[in-house]
gemmi code that builds the backbone of each chain (N, CA, C; Angstrom):
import gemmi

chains = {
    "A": [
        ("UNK", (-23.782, -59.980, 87.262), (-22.697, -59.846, 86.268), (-21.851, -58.622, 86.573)),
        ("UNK", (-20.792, -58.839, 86.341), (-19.392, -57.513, 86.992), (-19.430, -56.494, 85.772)),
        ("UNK", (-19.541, -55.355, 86.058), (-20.056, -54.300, 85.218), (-18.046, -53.720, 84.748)),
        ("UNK", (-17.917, -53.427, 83.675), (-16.144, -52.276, 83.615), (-16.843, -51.530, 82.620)),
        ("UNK", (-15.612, -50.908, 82.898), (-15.932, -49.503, 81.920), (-15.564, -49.790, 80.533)),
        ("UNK", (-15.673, -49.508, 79.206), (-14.952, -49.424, 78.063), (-14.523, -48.658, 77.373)),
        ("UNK", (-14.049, -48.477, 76.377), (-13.896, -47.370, 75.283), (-14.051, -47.462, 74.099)),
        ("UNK", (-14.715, -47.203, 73.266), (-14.545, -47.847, 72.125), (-14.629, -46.513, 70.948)),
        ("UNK", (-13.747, -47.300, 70.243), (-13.082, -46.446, 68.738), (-13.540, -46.799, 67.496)),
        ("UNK", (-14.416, -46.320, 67.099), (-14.997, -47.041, 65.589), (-14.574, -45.749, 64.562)),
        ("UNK", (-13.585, -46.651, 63.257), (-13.505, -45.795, 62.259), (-14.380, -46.213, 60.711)),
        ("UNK", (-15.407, -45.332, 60.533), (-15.804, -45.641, 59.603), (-15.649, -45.267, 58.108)),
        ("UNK", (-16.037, -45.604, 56.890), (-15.810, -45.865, 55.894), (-16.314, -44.144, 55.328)),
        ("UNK", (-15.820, -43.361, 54.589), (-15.710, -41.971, 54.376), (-17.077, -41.785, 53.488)),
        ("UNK", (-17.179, -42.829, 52.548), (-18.350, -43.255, 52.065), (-19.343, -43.062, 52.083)),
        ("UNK", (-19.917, -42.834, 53.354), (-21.210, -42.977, 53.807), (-21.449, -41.336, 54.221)),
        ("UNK", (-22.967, -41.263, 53.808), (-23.701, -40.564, 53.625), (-23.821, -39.732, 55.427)),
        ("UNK", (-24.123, -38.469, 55.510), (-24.666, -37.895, 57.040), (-25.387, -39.031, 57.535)),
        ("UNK", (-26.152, -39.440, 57.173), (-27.550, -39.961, 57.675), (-26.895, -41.506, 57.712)),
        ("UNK", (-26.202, -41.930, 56.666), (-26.324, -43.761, 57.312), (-25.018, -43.808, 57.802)),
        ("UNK", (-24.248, -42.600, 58.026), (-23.196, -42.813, 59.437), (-24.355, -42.516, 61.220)),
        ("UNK", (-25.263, -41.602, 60.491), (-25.707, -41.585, 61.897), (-27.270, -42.669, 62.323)),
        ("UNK", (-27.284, -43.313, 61.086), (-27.662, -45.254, 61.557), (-26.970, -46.146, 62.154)),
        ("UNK", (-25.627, -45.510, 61.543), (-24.635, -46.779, 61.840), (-24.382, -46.656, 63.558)),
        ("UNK", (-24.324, -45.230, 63.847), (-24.139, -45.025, 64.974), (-24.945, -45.572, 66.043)),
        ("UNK", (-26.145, -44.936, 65.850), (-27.531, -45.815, 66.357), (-28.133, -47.075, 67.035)),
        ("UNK", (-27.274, -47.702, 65.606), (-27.040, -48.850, 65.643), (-26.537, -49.865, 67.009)),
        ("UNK", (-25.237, -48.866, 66.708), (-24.466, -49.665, 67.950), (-24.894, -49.162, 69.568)),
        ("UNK", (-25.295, -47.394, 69.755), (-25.883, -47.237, 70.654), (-26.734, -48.274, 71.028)),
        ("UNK", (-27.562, -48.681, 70.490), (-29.139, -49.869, 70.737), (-28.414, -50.904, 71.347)),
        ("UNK", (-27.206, -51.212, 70.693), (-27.025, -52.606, 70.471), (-26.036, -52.478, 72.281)),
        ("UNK", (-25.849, -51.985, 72.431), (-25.037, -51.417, 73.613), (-26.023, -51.139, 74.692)),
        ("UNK", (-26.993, -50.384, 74.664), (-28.289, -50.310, 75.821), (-28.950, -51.399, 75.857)),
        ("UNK", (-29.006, -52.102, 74.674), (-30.232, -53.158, 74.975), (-29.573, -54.451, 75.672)),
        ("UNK", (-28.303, -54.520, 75.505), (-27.352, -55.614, 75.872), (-27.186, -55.489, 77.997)),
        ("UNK", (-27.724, -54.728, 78.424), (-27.711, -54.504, 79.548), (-25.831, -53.426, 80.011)),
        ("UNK", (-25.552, -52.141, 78.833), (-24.742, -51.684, 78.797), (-25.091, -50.218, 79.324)),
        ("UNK", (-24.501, -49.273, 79.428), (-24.958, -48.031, 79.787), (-24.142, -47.088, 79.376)),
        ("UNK", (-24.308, -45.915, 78.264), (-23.349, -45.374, 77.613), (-23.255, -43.855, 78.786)),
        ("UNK", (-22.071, -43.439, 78.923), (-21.456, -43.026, 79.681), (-21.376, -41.782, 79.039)),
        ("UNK", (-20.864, -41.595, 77.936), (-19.959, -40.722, 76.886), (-20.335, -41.027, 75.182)),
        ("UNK", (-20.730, -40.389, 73.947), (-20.089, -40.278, 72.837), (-19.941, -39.054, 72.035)),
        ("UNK", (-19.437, -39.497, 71.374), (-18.439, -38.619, 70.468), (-18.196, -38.815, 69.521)),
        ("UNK", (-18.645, -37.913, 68.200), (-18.447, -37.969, 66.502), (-17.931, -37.286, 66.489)),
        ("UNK", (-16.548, -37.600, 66.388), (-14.938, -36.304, 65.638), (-14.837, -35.724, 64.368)),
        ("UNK", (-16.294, -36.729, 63.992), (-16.097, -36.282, 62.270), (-15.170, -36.617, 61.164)),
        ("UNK", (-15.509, -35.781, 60.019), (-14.042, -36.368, 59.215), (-13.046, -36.100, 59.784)),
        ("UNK", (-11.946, -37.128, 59.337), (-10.840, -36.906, 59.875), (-9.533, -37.769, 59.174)),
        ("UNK", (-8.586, -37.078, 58.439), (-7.632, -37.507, 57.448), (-6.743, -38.840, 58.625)),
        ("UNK", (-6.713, -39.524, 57.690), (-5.692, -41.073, 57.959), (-4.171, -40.951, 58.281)),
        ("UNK", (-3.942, -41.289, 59.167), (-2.106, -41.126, 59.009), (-1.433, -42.157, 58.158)),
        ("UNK", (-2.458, -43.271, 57.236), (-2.068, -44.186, 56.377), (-3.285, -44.662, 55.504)),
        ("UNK", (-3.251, -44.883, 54.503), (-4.137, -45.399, 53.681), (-4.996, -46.767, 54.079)),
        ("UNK", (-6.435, -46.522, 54.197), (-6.934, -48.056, 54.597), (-8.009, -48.042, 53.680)),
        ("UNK", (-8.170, -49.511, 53.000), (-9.287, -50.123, 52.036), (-9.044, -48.889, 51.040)),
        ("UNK", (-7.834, -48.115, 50.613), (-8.070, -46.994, 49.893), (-8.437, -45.800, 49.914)),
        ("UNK", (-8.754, -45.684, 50.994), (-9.534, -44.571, 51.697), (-8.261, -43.767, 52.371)),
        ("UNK", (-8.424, -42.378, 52.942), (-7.607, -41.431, 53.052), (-7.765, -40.640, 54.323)),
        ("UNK", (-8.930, -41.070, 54.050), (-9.894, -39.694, 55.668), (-10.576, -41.356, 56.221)),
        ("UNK", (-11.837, -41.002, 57.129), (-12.670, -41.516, 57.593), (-13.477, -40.801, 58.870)),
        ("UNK", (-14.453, -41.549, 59.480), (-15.551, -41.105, 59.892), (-14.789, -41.514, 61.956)),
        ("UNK", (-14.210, -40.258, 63.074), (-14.378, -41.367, 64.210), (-15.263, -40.927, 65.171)),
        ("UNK", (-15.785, -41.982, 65.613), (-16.695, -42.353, 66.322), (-16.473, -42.575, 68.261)),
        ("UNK", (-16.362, -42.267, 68.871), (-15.824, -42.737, 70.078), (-17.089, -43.184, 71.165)),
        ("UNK", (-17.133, -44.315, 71.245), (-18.309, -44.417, 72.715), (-17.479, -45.126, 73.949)),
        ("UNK", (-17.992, -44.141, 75.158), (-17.756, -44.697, 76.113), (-18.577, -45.634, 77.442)),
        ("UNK", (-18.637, -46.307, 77.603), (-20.032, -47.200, 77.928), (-19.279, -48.078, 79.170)),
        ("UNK", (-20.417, -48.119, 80.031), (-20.042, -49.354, 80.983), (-21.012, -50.260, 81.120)),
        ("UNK", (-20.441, -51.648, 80.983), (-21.057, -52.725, 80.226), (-21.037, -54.121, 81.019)),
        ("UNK", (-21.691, -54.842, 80.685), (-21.267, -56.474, 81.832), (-19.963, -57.056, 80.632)),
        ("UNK", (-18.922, -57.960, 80.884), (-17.755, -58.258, 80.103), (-18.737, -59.238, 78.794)),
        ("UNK", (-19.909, -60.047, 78.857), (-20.290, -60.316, 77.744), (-20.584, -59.321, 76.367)),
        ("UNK", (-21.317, -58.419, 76.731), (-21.014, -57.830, 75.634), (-20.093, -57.481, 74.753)),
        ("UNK", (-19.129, -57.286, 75.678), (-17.582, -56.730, 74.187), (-17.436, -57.767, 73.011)),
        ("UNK", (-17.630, -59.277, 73.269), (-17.550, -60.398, 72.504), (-18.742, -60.162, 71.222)),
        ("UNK", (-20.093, -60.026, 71.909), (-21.063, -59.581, 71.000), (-20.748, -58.092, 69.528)),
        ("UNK", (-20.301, -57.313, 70.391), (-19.943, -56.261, 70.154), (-18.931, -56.197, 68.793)),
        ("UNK", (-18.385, -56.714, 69.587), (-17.128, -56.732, 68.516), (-17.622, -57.499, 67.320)),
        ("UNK", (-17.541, -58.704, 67.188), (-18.322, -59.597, 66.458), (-19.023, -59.000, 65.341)),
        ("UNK", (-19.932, -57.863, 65.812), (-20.774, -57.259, 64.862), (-19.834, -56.138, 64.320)),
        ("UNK", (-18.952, -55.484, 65.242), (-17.966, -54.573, 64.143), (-16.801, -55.140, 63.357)),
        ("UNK", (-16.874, -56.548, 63.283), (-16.310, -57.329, 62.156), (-16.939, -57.164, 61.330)),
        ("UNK", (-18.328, -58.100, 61.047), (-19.284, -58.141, 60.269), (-19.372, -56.684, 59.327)),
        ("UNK", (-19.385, -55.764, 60.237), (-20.201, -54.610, 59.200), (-19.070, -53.980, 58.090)),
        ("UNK", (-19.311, -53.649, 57.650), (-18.620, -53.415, 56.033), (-18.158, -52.199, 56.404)),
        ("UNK", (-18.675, -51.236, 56.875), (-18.854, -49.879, 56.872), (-17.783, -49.251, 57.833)),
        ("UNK", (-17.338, -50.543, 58.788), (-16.418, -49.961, 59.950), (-14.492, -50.389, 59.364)),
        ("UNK", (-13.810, -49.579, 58.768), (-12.431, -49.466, 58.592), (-12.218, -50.559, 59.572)),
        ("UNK", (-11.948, -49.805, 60.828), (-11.137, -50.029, 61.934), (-12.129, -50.022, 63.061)),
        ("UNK", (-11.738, -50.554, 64.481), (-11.901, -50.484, 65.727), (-11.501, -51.364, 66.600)),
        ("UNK", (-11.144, -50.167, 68.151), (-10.789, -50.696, 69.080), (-11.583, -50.891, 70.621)),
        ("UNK", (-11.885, -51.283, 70.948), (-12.132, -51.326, 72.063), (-11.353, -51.513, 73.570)),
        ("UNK", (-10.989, -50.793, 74.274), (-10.737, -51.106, 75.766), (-11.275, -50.965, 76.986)),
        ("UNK", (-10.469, -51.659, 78.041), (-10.736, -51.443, 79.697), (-10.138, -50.417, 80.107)),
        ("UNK", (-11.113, -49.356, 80.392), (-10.849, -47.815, 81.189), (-10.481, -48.097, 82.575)),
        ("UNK", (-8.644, -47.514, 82.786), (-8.334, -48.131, 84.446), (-9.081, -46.778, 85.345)),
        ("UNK", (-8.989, -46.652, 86.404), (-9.764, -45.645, 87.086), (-8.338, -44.182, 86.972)),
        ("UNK", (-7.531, -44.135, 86.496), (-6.757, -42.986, 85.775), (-7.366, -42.591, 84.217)),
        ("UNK", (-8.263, -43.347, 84.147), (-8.610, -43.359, 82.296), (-9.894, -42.844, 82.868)),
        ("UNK", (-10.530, -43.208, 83.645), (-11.919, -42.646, 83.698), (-12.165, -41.032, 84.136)),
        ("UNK", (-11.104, -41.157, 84.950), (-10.725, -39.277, 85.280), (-10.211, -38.604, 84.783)),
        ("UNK", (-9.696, -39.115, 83.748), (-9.044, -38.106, 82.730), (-10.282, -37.557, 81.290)),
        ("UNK", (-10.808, -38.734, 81.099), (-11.728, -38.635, 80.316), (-12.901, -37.376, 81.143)),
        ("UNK", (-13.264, -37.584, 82.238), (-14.096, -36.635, 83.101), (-13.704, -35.200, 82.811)),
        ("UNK", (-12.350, -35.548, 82.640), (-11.441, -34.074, 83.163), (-11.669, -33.279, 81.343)),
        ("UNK", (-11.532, -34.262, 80.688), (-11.614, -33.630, 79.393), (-13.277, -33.023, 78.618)),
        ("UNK", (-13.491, -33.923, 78.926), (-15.508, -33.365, 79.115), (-15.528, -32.036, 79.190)),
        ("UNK", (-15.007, -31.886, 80.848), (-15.141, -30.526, 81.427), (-14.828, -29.759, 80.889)),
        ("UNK", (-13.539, -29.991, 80.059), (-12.873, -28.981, 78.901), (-11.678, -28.696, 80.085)),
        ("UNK", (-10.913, -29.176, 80.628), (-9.912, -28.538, 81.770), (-8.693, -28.400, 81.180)),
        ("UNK", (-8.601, -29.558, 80.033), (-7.538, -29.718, 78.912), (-7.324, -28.262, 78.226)),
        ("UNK", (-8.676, -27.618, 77.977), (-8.710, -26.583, 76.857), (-8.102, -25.384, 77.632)),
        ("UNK", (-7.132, -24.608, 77.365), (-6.511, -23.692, 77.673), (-7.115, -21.949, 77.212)),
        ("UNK", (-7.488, -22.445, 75.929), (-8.150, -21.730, 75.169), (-9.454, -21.205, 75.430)),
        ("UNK", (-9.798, -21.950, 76.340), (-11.359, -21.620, 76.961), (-11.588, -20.434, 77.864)),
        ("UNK", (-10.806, -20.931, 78.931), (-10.888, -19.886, 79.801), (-10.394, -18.399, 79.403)),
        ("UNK", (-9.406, -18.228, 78.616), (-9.235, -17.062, 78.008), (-9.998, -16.490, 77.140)),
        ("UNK", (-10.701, -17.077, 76.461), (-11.774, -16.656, 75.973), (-13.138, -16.241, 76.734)),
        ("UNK", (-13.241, -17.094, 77.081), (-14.293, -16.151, 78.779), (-13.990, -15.320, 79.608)),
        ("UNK", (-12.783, -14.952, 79.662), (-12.194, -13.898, 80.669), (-12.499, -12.722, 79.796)),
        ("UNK", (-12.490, -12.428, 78.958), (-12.655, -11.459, 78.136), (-14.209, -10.443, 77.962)),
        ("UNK", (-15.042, -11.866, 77.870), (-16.871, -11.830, 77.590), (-16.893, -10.816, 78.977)),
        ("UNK", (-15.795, -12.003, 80.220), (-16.589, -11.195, 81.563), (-16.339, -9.510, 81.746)),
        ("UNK", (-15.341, -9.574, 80.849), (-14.615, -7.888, 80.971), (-15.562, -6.936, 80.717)),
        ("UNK", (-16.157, -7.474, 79.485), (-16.925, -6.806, 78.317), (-17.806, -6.656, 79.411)),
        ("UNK", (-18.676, -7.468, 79.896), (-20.174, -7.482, 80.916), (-19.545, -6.459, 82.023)),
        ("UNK", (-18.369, -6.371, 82.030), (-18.273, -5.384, 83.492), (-18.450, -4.275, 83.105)),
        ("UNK", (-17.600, -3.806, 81.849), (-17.739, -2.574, 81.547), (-19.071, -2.165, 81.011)),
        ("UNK", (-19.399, -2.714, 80.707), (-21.577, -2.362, 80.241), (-22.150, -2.226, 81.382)),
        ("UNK", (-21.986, -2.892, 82.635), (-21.972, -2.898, 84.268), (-22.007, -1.160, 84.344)),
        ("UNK", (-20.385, -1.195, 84.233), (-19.975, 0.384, 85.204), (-20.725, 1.132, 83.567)),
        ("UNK", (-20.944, 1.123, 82.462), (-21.652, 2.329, 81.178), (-23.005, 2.554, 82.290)),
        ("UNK", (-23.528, 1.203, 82.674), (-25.346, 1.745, 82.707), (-25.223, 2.753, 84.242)),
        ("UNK", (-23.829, 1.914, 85.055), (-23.777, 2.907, 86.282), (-23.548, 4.236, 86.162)),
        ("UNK", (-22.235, 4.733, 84.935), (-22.091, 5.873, 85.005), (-23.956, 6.911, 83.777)),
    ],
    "B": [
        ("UNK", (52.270, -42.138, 93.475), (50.604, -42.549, 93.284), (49.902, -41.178, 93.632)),
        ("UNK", (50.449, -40.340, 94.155), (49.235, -39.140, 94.115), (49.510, -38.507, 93.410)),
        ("UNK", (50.694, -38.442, 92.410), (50.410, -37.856, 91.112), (49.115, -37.517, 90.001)),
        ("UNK", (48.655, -39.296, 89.647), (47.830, -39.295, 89.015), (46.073, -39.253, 89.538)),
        ("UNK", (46.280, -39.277, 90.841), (44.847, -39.469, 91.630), (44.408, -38.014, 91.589)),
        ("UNK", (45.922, -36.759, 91.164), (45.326, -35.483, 91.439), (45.472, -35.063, 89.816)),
        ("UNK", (45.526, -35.648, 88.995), (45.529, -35.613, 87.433), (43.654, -36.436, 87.337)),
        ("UNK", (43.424, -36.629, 87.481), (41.702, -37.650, 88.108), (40.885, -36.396, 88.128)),
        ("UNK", (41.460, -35.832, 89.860), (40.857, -35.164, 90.298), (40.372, -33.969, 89.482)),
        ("UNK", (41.800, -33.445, 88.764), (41.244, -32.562, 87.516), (40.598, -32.313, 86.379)),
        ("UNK", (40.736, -33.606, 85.849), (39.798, -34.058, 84.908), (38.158, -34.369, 85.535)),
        ("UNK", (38.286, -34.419, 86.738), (36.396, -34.485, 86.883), (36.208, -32.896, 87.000)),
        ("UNK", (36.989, -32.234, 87.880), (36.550, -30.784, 87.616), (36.238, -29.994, 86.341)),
        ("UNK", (37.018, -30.646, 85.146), (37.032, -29.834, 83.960), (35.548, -30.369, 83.495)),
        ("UNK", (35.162, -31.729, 83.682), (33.757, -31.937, 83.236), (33.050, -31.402, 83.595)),
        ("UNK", (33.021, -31.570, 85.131), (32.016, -30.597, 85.874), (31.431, -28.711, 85.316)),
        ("UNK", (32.440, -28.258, 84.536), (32.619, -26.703, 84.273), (31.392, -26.818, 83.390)),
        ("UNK", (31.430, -27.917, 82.325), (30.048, -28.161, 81.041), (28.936, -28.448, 82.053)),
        ("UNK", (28.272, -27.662, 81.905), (27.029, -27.996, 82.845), (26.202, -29.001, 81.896)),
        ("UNK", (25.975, -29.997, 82.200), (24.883, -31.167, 81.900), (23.609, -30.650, 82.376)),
        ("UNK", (22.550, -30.326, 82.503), (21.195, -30.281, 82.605), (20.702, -31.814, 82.696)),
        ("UNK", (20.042, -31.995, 84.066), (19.977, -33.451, 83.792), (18.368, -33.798, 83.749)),
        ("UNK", (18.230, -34.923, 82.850), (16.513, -35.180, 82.360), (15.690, -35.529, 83.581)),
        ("UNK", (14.641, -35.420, 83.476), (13.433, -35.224, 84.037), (12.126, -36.502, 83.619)),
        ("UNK", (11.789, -36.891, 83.802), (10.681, -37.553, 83.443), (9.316, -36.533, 83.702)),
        ("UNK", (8.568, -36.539, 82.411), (7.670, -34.837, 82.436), (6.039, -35.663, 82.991)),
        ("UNK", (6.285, -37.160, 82.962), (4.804, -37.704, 83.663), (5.036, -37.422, 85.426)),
        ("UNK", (6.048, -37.849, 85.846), (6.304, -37.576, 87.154), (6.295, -36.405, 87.592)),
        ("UNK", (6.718, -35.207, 86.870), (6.952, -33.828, 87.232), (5.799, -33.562, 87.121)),
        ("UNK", (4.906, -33.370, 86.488), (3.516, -32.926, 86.104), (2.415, -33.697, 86.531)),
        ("UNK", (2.634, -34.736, 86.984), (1.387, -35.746, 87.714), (0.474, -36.548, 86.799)),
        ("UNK", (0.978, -36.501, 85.077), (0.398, -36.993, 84.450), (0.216, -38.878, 84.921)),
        ("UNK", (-1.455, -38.869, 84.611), (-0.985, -40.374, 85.120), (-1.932, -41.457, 84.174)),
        ("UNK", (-2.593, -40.571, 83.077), (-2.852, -41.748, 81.653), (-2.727, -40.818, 80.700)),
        ("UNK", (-2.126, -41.625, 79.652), (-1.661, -41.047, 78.295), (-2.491, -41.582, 77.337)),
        ("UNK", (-3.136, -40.494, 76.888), (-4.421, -40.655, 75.613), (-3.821, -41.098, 74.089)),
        ("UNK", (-4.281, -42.039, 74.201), (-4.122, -42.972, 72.683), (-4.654, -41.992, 71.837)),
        ("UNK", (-4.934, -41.300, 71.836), (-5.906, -40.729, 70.665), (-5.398, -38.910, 70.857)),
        ("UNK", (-4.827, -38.767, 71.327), (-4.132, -37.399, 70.773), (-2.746, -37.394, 70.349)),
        ("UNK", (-2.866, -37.975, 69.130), (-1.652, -37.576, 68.119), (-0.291, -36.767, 68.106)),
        ("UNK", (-1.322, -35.483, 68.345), (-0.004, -34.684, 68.453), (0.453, -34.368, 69.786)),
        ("UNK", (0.007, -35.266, 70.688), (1.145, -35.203, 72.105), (2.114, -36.737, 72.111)),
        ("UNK", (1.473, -37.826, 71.487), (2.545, -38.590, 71.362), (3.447, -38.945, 70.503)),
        ("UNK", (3.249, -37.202, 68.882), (4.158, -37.259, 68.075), (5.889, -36.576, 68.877)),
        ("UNK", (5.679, -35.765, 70.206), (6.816, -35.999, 71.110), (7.586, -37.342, 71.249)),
        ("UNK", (7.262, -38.182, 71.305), (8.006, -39.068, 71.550), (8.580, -40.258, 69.880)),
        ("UNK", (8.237, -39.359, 69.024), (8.689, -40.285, 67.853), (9.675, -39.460, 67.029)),
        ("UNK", (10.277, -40.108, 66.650), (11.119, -39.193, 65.439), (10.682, -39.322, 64.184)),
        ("UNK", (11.772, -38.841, 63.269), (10.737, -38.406, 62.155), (10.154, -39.845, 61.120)),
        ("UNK", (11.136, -40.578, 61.242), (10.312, -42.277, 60.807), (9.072, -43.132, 61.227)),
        ("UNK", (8.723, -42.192, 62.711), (7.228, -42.431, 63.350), (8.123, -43.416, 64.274)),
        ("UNK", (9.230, -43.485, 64.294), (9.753, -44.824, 65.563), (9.638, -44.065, 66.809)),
        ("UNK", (9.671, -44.762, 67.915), (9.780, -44.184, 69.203), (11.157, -43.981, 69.595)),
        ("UNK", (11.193, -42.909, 70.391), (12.401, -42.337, 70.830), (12.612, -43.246, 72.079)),
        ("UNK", (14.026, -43.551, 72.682), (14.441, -44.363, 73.633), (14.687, -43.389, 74.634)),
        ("UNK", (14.568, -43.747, 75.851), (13.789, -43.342, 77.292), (15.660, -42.188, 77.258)),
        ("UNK", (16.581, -43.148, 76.917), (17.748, -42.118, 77.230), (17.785, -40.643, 76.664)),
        ("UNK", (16.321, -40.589, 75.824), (16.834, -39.466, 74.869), (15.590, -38.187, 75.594)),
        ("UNK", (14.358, -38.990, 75.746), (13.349, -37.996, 76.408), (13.456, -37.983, 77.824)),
        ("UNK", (13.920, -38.768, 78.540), (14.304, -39.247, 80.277), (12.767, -39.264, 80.677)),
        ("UNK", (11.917, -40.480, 80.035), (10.594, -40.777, 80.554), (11.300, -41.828, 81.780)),
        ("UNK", (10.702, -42.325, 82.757), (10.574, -43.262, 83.209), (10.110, -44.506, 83.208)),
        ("UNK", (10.728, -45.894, 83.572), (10.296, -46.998, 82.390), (8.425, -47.135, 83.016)),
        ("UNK", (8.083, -47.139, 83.842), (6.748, -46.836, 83.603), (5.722, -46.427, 83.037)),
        ("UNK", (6.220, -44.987, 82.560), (5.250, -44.420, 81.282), (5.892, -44.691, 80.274)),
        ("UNK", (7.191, -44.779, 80.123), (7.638, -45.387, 79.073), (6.903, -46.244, 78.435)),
        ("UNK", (6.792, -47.509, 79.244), (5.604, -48.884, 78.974), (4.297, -47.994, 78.249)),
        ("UNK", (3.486, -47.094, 79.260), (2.619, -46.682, 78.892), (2.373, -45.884, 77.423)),
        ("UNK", (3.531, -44.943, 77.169), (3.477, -44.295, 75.902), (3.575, -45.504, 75.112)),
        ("UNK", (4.444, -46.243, 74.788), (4.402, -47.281, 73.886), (3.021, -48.279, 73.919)),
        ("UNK", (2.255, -48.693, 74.511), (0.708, -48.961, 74.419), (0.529, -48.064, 73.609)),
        ("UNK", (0.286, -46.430, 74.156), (-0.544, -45.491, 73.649), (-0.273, -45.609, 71.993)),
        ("UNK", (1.041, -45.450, 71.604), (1.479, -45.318, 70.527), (1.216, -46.659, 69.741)),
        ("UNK", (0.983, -48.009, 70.009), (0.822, -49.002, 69.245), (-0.928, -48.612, 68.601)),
        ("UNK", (-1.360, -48.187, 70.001), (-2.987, -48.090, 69.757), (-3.246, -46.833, 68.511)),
        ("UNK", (-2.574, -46.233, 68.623), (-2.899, -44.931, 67.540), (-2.306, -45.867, 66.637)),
        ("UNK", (-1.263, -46.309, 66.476), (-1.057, -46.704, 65.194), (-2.506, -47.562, 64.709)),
        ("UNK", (-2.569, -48.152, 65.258), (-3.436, -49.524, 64.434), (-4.897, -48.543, 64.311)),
        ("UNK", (-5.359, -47.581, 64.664), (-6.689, -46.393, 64.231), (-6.143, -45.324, 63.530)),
        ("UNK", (-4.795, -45.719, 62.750), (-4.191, -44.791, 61.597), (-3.888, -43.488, 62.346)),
        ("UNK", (-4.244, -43.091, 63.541), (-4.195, -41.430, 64.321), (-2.013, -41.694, 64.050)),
        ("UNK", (-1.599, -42.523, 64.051), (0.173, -42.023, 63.816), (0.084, -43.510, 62.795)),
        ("UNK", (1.346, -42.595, 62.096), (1.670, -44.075, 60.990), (2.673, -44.646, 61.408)),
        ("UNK", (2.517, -46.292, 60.987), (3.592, -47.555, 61.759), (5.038, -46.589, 60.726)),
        ("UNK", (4.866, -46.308, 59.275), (5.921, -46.083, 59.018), (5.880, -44.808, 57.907)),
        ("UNK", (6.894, -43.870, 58.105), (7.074, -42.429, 57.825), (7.848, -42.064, 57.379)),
        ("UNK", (8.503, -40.908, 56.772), (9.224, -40.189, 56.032), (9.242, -38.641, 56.290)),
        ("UNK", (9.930, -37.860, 56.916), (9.977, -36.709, 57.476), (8.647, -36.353, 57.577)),
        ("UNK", (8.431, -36.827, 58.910), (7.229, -36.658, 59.703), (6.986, -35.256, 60.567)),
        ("UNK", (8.177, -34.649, 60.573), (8.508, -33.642, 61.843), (8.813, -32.884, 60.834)),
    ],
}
model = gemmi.Model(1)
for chain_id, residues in chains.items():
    chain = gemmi.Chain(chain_id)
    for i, (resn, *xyz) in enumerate(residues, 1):
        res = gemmi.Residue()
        res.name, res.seqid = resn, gemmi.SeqId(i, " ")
        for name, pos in zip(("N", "CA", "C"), xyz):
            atom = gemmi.Atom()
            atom.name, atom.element = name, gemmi.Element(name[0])
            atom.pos, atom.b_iso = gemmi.Position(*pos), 0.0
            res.add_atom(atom)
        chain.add_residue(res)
    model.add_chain(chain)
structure = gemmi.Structure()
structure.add_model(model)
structure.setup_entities()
């Protein structure tokens, strides 16, 4: 079976408790490994306010997994994030090989600008405690 | 007839004096080569304040990413990350 990459976007219902968002999550992890899938990447963004009102709701819960999978599963997959009550919204896609390196690239944090300047600083600090114990 | 061919000629010079700055496409200049559905506030650049998309004459994308931002931007819409429709958004 021909393996692709995916992405998938689950927004869940604000509703739910720490613990049965992180069933729900679980959930789909299992349902994703056991399916002969292999998760790559995830990611809980947490709350996070709506740019439009859905089922009434204002915020919601996102979820991001990235997984590479045989093409039966997405059908399964999906299917069940109809079914469940708990999921607002979701999307799923095909990661082109510009999507898979960018995603890599963001992992790394290469995006974050903010990073490295903030470590340049720590290293300053360690130098000068360096040259205190020398002098 | 060479009256007006050098009445022409002057009138392109006087345009020429307004310097035009001419657009750029910023995926090509920068090597960007996928645009993340899911960061908001880089593809609130390309909308105005009704959440519509801006036309390629106005940001000088190229119709390539052009195509591409508009995916990106349908996909945020429909996971609420930008709204289909807005009111001084900017």
């Amino acid at each position: 079976m021909n393996k692709h990459n995916y992405e998938s976007v689950i927004v869940f219902t604000p509703v739910l408790s720490e613990e049965q968002l992180k069933d729900a999550i679980k959930k789909y992890r299992q349902l994703i490994t056991e399916h002969g899938g292999e998760i790559v990447h995830e990611l809980n963004k947490g709350m996070t306010k709506l740019a439009y009102p859905i089922q009434k709701k204002s915020s919601g819960f996102y979820v991001i997994f990235e997984f590479s999978a045989p093409t039966d599963l997405i059908k399964t997959i999906e299917i069940q994030f109809k079914r469940d009550e708990r999921i607002m919204r979701f999307l799923t896609i095909a990661l082109d090989k510009h999507a898979m390196v960018y995603n890599q690239r963001k992992r790394n944090g290469e995006f974050n600008k903010a990073k490295p300047a903030t470590q340049a600083p720590a290293t300053e600090n360690k130098k000068t405690k360096v040259e205190e114990d020398i002098i | 007839m060479s009256k007006p061919h050098q009445n022409n000629a002057f009138m392109f010079n006087a345009k020429a004096d307004t310097v035009i700055k001419k657009k750029y496409c910023r995926f090509k200049k920068s090597g960007i080569k996928y645009i993340d559905y899911k960061d908001g506030d880089f593809l609130m650049k390309f909308l105005n304040e009704q959440g519509k998309m801006l036309p390629r004459r106005i940001t000088g994308t190229s119709l390539k990413f052009q195509r591409k931002i508009s995916q990106a931007v349908k996909r945020a819409r429909h996971l609420s990350i930008l709204p289909y429709v807005a009111d001084g958004l900017k």
